[in-house]
C-alpha positions in Angstrom: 4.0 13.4 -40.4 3.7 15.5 -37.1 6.4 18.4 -36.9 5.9 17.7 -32.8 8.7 14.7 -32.2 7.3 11.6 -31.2 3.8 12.2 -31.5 3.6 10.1 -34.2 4.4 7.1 -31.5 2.2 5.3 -30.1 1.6 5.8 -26.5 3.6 3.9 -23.8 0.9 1.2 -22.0 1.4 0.6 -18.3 3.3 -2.3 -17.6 0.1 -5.0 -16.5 2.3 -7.2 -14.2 5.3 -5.9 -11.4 8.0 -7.7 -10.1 8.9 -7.5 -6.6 11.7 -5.5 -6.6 8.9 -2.4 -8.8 6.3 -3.1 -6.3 8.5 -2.7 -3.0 10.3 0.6 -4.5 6.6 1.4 -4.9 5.8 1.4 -1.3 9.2 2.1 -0.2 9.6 -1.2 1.5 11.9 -4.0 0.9 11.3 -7.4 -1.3 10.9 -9.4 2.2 8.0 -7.6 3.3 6.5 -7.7 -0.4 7.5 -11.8 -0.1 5.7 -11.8 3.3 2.4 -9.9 2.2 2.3 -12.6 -0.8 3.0 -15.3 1.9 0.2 -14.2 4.1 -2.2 -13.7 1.4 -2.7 -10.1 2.0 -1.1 -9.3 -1.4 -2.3 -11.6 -4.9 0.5 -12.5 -6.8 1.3 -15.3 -9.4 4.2 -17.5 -9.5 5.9 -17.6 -13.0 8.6 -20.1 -12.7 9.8 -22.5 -10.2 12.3 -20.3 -9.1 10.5 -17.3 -6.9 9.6 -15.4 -9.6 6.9 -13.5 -8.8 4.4 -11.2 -10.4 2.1 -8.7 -9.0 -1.1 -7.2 -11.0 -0.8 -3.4 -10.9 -4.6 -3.4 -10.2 -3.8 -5.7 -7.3 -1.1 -3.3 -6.3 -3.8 -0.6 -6.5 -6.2 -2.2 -4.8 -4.1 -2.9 -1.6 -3.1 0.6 -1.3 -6.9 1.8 -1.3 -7.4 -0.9 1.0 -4.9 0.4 3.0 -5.9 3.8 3.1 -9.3 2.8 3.9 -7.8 0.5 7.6 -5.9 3.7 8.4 -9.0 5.8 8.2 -10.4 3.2 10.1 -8.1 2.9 12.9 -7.3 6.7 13.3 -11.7 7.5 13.9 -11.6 8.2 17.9 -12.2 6.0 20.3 -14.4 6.3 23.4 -12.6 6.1 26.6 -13.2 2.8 28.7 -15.4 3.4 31.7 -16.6 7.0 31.0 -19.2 8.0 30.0 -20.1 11.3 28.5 -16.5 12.1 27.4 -15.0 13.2 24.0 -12.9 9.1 23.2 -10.3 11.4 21.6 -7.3 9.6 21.8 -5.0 12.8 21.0 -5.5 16.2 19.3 -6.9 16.5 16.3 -4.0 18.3 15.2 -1.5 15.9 16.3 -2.7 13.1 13.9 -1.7 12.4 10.4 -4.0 14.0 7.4 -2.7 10.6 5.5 -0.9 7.5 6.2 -0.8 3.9 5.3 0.0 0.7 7.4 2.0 -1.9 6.1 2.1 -5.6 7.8 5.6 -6.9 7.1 7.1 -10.3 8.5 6.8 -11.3 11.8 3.7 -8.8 12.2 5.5 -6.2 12.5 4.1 -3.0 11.2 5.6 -0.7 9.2 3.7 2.7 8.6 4.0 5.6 5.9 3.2 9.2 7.0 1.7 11.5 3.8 1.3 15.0 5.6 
């Protein structure tokens, strides 16, 4: 027997499976956008009764946030300027742009984004 309490217990696993409501306060969005990424197909998820259950791997999860993170880098790169040649494409200053953020398509394609400074 361990003096230290608890550390005879086994350690707690990480839930596999999220329900809507986990995942949302996850990404600090509501059920209806989490409902509408399922929808779209943007987010896997499994249905577990007939009654809008749903479950969302936390590797899924996971793997939509790196996405994420990886069209954000994407779309914040500079751009070249239309019709000039020989300029910077800089958009803004450097300065002015996030160090991190994340884009989130919700219903009706409306975009919902997450600024991590």
């Amino acid at each position: 027997m361990s003096e230290i309490p608890g550390a005879d217990e086994e350690p707690v696993k990480p839930l596999r499976f999220l329900t809507l409501r986990q995942v949302a306060e996850e990404l600090n969005t509501k059920e209806s956008t989490i409902r509408a990424l399922i929808r779209n197909g943007e987010l896997p998820a499994i249905q577990v009764s007939g009654r809008g259950q749903w479950r969302l791997g936390r590797v899924d999860v996971e793997d939509y946030i790196t996405a994420a993170y990886a069209r954000a880098a994407k779309d914040s790169q500079p751009r070249k300027s239309r019709g000039q040649s020989g300029g910077t494409g800089v958009t803004a200053p450097s300065h002015t742009q996030p160090s991190r953020w994340i884009m989130i398509r919700g219903s009706k394609n409306r975009i919902f984004t997450a600024v991590f400074v």
